[in-house]
VOPAGU-2260 file (C-alpha; in pm, 1 decimal, decimal comma):
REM VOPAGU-2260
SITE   aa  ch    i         X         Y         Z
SITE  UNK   A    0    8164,9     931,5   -8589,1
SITE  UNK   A    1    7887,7    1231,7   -8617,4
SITE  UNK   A    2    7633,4     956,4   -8537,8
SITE  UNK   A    3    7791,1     826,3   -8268,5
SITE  UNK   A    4    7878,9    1139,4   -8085,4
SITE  UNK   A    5    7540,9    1263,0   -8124,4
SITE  UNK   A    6    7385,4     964,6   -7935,3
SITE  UNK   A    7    7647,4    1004,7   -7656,6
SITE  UNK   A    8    7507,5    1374,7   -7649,5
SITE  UNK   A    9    7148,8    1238,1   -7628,4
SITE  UNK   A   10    7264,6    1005,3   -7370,0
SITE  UNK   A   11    7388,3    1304,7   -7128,5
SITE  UNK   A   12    7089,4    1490,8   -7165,1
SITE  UNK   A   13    6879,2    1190,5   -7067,7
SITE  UNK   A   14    7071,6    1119,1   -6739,7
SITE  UNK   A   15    7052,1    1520,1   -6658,1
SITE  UNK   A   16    6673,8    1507,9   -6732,9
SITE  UNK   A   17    6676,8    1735,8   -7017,3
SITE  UNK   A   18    6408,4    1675,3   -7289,6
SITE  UNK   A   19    6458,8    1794,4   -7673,7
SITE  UNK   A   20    6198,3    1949,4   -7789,2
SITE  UNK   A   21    5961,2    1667,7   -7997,4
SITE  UNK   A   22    6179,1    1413,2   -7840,2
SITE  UNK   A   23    5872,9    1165,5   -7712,2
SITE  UNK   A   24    6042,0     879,9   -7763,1
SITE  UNK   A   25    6268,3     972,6   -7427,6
SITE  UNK   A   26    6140,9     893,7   -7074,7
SITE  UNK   A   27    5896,6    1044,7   -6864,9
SITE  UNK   A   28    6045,7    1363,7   -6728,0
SITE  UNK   A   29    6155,9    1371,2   -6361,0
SITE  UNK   A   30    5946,5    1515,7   -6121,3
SITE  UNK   A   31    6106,2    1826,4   -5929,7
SITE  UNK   A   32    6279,5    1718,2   -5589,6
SITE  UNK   A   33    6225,4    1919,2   -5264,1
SITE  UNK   A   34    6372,5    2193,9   -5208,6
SITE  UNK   A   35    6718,7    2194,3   -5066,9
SITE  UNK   A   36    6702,3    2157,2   -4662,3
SITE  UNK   A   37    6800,7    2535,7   -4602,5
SITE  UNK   A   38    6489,1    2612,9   -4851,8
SITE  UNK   A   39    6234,8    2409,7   -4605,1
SITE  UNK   A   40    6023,3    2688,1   -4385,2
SITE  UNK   A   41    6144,5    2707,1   -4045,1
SITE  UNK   A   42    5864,2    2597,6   -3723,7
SITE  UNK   A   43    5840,0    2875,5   -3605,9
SITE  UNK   A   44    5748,9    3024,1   -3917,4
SITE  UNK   A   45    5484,5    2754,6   -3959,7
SITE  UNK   A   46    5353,4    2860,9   -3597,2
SITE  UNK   A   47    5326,3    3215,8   -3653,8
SITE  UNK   A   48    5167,3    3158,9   -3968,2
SITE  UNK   A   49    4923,6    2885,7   -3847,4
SITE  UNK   A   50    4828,1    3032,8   -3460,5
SITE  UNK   A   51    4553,8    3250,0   -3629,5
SITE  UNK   A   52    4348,6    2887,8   -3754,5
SITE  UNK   A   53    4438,4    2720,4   -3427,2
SITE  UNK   A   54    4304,2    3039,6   -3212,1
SITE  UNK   A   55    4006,0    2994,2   -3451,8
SITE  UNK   A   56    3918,0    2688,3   -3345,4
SITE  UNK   A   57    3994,5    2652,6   -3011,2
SITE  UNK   A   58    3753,6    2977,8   -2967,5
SITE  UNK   A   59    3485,1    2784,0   -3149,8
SITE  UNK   A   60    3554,9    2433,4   -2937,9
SITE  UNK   A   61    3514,0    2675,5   -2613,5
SITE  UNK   A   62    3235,9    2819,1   -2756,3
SITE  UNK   A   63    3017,4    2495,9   -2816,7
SITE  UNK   A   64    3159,0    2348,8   -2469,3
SITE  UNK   A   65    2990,8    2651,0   -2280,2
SITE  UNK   A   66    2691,2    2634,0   -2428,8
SITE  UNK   A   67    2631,8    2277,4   -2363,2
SITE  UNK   A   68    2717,5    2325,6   -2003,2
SITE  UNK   A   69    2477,8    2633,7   -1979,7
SITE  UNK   A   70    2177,1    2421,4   -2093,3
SITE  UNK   A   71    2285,7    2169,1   -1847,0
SITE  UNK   A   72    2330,3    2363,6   -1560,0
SITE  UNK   A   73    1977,9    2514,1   -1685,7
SITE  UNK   A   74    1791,9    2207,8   -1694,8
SITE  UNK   A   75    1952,6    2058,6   -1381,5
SITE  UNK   A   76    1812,7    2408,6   -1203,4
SITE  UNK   A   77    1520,3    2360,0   -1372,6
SITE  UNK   A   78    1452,6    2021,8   -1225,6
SITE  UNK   A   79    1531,0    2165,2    -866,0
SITE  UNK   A   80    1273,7    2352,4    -872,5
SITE  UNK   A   81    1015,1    2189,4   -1035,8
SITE  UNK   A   82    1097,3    1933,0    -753,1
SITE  UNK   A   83    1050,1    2207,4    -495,8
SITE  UNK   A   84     754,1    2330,9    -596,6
SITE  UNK   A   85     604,1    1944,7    -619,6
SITE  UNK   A   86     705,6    1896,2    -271,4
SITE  UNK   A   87     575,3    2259,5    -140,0
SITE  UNK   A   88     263,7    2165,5    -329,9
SITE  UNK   A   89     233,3    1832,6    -177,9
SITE  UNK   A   90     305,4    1955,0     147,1
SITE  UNK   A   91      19,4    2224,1     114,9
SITE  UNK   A   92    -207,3    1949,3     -36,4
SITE  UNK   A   93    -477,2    1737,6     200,8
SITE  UNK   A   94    -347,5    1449,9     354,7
SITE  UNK   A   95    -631,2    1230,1     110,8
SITE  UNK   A   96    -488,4    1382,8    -164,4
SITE  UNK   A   97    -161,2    1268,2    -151,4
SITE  UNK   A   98     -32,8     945,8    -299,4
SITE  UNK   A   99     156,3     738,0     -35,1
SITE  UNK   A  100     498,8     627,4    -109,8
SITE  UNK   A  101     550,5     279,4    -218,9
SITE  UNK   A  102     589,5      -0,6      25,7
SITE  UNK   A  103     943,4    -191,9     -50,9
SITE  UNK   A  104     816,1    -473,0     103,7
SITE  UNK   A  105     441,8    -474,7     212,2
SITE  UNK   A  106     303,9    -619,5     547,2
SITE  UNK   A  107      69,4    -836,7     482,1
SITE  UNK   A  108    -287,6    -779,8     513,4
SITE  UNK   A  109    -476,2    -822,9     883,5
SITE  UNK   A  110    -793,9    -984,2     869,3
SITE  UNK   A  111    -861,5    -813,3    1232,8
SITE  UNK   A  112    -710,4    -768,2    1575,0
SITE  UNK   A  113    -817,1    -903,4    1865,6
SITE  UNK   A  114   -1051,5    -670,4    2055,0
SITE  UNK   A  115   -1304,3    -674,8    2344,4
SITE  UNK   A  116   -1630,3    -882,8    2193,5
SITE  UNK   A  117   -1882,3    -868,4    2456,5
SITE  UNK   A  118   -1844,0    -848,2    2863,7
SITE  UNK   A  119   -2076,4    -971,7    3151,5
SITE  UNK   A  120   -2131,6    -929,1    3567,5
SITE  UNK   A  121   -2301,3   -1106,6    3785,0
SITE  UNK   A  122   -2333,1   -1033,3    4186,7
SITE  UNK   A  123   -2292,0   -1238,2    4537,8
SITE  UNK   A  124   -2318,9   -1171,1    4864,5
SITE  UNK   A  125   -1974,4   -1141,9    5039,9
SITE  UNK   A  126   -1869,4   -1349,5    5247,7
SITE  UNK   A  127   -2102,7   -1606,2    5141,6
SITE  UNK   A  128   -1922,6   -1988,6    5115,3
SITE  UNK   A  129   -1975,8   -2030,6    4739,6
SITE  UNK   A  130   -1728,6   -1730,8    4677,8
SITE  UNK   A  131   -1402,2   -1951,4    4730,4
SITE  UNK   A  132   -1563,8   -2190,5    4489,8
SITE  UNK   A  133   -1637,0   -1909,6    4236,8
SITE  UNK   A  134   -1281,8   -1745,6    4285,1
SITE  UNK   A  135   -1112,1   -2086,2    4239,0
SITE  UNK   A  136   -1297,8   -2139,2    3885,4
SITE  UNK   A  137   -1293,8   -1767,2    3766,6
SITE  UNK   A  138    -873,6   -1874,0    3785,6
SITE  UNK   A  139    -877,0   -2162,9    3604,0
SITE  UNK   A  140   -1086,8   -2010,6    3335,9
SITE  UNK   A  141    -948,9   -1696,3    3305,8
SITE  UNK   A  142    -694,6   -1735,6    3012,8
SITE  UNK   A  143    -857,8   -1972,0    2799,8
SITE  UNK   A  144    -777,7   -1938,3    2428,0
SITE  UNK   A  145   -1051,4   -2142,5    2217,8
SITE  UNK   A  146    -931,8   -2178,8    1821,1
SITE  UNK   A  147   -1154,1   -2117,8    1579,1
SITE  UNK   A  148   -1415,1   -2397,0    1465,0
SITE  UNK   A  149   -1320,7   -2550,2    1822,4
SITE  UNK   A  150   -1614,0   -2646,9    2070,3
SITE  UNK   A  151   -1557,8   -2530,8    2478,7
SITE  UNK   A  152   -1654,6   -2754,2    2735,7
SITE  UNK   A  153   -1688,1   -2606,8    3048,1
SITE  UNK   A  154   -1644,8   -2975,1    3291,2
SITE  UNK   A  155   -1350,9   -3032,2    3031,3
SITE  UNK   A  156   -1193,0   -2677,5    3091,1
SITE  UNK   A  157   -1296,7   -2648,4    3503,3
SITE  UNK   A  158   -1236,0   -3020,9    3608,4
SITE  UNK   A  159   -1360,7   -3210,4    3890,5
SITE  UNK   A  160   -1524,5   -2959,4    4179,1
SITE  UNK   A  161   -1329,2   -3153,9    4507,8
SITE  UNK   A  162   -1224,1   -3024,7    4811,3
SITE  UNK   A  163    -873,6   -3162,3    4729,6
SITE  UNK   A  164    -889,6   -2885,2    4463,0
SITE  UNK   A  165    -988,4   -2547,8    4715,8
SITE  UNK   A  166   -1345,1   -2602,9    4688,2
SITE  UNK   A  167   -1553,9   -2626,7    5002,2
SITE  UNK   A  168   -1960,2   -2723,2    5097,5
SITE  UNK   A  169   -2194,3   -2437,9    4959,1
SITE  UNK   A  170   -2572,3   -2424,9    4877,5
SITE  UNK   A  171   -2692,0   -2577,0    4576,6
SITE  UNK   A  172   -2983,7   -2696,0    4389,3
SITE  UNK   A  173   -3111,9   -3040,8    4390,4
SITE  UNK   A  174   -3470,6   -3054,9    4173,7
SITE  UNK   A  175   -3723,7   -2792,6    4371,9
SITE  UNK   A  176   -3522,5   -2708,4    4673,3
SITE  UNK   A  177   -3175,7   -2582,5    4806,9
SITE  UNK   A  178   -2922,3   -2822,2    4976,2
SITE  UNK   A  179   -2664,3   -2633,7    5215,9
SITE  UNK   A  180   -2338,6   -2831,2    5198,4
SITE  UNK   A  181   -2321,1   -2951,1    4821,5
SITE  UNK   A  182   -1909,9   -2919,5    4728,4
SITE  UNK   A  183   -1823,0   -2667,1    4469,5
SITE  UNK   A  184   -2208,8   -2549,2    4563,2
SITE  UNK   A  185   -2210,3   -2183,5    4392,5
SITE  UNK   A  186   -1991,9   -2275,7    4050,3
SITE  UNK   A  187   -2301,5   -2254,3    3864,0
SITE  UNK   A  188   -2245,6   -1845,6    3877,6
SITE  UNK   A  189   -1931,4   -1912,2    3690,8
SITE  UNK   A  190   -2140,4   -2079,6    3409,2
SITE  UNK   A  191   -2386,0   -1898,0    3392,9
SITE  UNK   A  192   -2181,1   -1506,0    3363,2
SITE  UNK   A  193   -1969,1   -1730,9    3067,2
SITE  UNK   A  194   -2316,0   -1808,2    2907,7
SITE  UNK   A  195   -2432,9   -1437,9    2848,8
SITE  UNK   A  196   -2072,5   -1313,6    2782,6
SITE  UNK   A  197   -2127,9   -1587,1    2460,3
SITE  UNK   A  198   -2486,6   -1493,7    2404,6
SITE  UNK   A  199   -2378,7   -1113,5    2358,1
SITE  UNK   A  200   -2055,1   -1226,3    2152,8
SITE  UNK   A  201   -2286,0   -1424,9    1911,1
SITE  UNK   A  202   -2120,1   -1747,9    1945,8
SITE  UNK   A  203   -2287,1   -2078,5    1862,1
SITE  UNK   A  204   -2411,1   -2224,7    2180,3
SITE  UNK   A  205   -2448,0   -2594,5    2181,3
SITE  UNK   A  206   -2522,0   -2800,9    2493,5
SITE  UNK   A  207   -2708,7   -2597,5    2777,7
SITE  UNK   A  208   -2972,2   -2624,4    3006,8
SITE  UNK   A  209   -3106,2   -2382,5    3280,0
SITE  UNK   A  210   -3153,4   -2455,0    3610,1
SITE  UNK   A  211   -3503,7   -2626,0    3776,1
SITE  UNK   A  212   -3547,6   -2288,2    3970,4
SITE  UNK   A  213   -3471,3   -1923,7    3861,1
SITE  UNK   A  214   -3203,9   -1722,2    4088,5
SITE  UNK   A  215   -3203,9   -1354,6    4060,2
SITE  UNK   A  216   -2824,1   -1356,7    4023,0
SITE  UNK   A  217   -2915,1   -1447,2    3630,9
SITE  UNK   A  218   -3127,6   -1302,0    3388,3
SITE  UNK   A  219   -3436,2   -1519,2    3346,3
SITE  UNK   A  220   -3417,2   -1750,0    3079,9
SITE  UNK   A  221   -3052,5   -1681,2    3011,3
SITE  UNK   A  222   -2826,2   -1921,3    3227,0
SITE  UNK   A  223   -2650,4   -2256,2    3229,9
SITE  UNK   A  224   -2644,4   -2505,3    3543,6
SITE  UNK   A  225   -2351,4   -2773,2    3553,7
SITE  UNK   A  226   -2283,3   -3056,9    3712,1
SITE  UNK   A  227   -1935,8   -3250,5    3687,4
SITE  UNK   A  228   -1922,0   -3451,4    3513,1
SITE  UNK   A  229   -2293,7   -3533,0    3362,3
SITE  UNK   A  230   -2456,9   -3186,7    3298,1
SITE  UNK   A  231   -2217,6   -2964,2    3104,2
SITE  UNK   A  232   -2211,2   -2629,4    2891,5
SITE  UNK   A  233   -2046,6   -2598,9    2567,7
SITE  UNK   A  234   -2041,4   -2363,6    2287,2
SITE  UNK   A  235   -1856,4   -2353,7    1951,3
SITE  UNK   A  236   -1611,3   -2058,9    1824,9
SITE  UNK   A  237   -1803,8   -1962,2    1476,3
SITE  UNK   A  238   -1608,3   -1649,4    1521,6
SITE  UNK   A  239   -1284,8   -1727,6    1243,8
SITE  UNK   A  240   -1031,8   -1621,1    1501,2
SITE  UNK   A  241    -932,0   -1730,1    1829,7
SITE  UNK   A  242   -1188,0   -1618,2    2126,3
SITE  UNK   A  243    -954,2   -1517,2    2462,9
SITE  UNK   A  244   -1176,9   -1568,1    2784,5
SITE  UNK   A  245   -1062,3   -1339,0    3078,8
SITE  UNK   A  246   -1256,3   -1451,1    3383,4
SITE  UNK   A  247   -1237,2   -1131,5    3740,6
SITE  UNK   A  248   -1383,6   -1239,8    4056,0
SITE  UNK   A  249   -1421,2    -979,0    4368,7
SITE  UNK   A  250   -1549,2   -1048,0    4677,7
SITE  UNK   A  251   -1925,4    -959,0    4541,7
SITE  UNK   A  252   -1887,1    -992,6    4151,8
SITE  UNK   A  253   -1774,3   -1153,4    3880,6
SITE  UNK   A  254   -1709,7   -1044,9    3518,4
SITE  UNK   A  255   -1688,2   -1253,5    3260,0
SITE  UNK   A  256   -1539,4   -1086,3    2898,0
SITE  UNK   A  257   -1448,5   -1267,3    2550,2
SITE  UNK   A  258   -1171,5   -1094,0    2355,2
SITE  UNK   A  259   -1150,9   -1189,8    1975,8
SITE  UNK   A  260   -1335,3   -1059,0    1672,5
SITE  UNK   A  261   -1689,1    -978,0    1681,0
SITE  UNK   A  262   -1881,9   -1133,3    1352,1
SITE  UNK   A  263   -2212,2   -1091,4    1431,1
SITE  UNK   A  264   -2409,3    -819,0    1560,9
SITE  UNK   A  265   -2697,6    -936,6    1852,9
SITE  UNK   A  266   -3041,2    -822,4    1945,2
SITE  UNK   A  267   -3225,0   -1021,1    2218,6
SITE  UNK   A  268   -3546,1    -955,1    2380,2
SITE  UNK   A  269   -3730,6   -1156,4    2615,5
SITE  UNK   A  270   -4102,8   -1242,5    2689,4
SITE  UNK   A  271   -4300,0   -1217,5    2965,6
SITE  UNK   A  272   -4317,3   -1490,8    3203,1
SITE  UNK   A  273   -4603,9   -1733,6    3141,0
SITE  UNK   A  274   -4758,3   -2067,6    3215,8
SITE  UNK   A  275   -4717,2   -2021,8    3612,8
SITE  UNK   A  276   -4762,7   -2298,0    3874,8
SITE  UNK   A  277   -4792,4   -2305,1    4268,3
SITE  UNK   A  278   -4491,9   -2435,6    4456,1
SITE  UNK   A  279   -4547,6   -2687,8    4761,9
SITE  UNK   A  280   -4444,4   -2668,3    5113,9
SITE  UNK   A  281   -4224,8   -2892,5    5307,5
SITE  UNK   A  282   -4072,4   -2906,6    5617,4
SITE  UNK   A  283   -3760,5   -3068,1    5711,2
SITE  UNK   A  284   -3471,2   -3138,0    5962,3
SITE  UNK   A  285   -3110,7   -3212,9    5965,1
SITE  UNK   A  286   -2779,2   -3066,5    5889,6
SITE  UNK   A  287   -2824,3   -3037,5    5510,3
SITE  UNK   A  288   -3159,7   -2871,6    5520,9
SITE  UNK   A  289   -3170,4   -2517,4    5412,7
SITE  UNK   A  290   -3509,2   -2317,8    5464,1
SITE  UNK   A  291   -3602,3   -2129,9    5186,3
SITE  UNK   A  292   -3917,1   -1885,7    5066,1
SITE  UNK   A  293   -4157,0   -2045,1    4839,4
SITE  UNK   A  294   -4193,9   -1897,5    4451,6
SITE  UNK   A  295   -4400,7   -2000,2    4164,5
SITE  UNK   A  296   -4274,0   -2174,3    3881,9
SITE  UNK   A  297   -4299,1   -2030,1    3533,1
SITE  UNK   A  298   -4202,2   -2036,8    3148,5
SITE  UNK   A  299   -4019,7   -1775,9    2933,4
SITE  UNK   A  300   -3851,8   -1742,0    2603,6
SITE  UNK   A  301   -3566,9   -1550,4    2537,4
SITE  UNK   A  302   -3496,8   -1426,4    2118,2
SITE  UNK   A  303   -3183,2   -1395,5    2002,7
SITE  UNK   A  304   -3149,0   -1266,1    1667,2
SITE  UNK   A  305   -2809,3   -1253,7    1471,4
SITE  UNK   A  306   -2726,9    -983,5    1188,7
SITE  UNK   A  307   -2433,7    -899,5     983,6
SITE  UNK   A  308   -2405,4    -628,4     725,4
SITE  UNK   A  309   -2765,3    -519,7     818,2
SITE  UNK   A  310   -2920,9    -867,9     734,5
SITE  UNK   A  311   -3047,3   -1091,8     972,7
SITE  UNK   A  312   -2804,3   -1417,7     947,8
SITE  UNK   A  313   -3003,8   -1646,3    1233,7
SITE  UNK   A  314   -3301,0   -1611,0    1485,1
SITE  UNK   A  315   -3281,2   -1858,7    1785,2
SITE  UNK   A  316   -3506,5   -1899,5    2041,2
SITE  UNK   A  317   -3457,9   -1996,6    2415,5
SITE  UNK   A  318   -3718,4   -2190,9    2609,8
SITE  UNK   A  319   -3693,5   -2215,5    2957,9
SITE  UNK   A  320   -3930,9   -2385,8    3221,8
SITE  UNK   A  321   -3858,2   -2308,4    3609,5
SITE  UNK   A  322   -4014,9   -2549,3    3889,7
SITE  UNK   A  323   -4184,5   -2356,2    4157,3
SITE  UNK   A  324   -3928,7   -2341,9    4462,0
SITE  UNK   A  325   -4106,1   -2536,8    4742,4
SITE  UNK   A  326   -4142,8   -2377,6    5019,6
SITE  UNK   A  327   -3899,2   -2515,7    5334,9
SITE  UNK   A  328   -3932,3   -2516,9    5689,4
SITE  UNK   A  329   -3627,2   -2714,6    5832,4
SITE  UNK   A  330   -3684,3   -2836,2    6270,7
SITE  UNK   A  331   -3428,6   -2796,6    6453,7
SITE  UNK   A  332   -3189,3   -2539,4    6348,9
SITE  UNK   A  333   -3061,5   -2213,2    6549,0
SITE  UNK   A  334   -3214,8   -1872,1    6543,9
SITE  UNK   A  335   -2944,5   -1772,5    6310,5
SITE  UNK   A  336   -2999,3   -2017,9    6095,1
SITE  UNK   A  337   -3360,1   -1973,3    6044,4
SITE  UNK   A  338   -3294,1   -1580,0    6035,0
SITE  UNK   A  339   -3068,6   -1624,0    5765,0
SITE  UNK   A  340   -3316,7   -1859,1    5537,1
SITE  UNK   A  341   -3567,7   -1582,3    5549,0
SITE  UNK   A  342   -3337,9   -1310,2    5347,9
């Protein structure tokens, strides 16, 4: 009975959690509960015991915030200015100094623009028949585009010289003398202004000849006769870029001008005539006789030297040999029309 009351005794003890002393044989002891719910710390307790750490910080956070927007602000003022003073300094700076902005999308590079390459004028008397026929070619030339590497051919470009194309009986030349009533008589002034607007430009001149006797509407040496469609004048575009002819005839002059870009700079010079002979007299009648003065025929050379860069690229040399101009005495004709042979 004692023994069995005391382990009822031990037994109560257990289940209340209460430990004898030396008792280690009993289990672990019970780890204290919370307190009782009306024990617990009400929140507003916990808030006016905690706002003094939450104050704390938010005063820090707001501290470290404000700085990092004064440095910004700093540095973005900073970088207005520097900007400013790079653009009033740029402004003050010389134009050569200044870098230019970037191209987004760069034109491409010109080789050179078409510009005024060399220009010639040659006078007539008005009123004169071969004017129509020098007015009528003048328009058909005037325009002309020739490409570059391309050879012009003056018969080619002027056509047939007919009186069902404008042109009408002037004076030409058939080997020593003057005829009066030759169609398309006169076109040969067309030619020849063409010939020393290319001689000035520096183009290659291929196929030319001068005429048997020397007309003081040219210089001497420095002229090209035609004759459709056997005796022509032609000349190559060496230039690179397309050669414009534009082609003005007035009622006493005619200007010839080549628009394109120049390549070469030209020097010419001329000699002095040389080599003269007598001319003949001969007298004549009919309607196509046209009395003329006598002159003495001659020979000249004309230089034409070719430089680029300051070197001389090509020397060429012109050779020319006029016929004397026989002297005619035509029966027959009116006062007038002697009168007028005599000018």
């Amino acid at each position: 009975m004692p023994g069995r009351q005391a382990r009822r005794r031990r037994r109560a003890r257990r289940s209340r959690g209460v430990r004898r002393a030396g008792d280690v044989r009993g289990p672990r002891a019970a780890r204290p509960g919370p307190p009782p719910r009306a024990a617990r710390p009400s929140l507003a307790a916990c808030a006016r015991r905690g706002w003094p750490f939450v104050a704390v910080a938010l005063g820090a956070v707001a501290a470290v915030l404000g700085a990092y927007l004064a440095a910004d602000i700093g540095t973005r003022a900073g970088d207005r200015a520097s900007a400013a003073e790079r653009g009033t300094a740029l402004d003050q700076a010389p134009v050569a100094d200044r870098a230019p902005a970037p191209d987004p999308a760069p034109a491409p590079r010109r080789t050179g623009a078409p510009r005024l390459i060399s220009s010639y004028t040659t006078r007539f008397t008005p009123g004169e028949p071969r004017v129509r026929n020098i007015q009528i070619a003048a328009r058909i030339l005037d325009g002309t585009v020739v490409r570059p590497g391309r050879t012009f051919s003056f018969n080619k470009v002027i056509g047939p010289r007919t009186r069902a194309r404008g042109y009408v009986p002037a004076p030409s030349i058939r080997g020593d003398r003057m005829i009066a009533d030759d169609v398309g008589g006169g076109i040969c002034q067309v030619s020849s202004t063409l010939f020393n607007a290319v001689f000035e430009a520096g183009m290659r001149i291929r196929d030319t000849r001068s005429h048997t006797l020397w007309m003081p509407e040219y210089p001497v040496g420095r002229e090209a006769a035609v004759s459709y469609p056997e005796l022509d004048f032609t000349w190559e575009n060496d230039s690179g870029h397309p050669v414009t002819i534009r082609a003005f005839a007035t009622d006493s002059s005619l200007t010839v001008s080549l628009w394109g870009v120049r390549r070469y700079d030209v020097r010419a010079k001329t000699s002095r005539r040389y080599g003269f002979t007598p001319y003949r007299t001969v007298t004549d009648r009919g309607p196509r006789c046209l009395p003329t003065r006598g002159a003495r025929g001659f020979e000249v050379d004309v230089w034409r030297v070719l430089r680029r860069d300051g070197r001389t690229v090509r020397r060429e040399r012109f050779h020319t040999t006029y016929q004397p101009q026989a002297r005619v005495r035509c029966v027959g004709l009116s006062g007038d029309r002697r009168a007028g042979a005599d000018r």
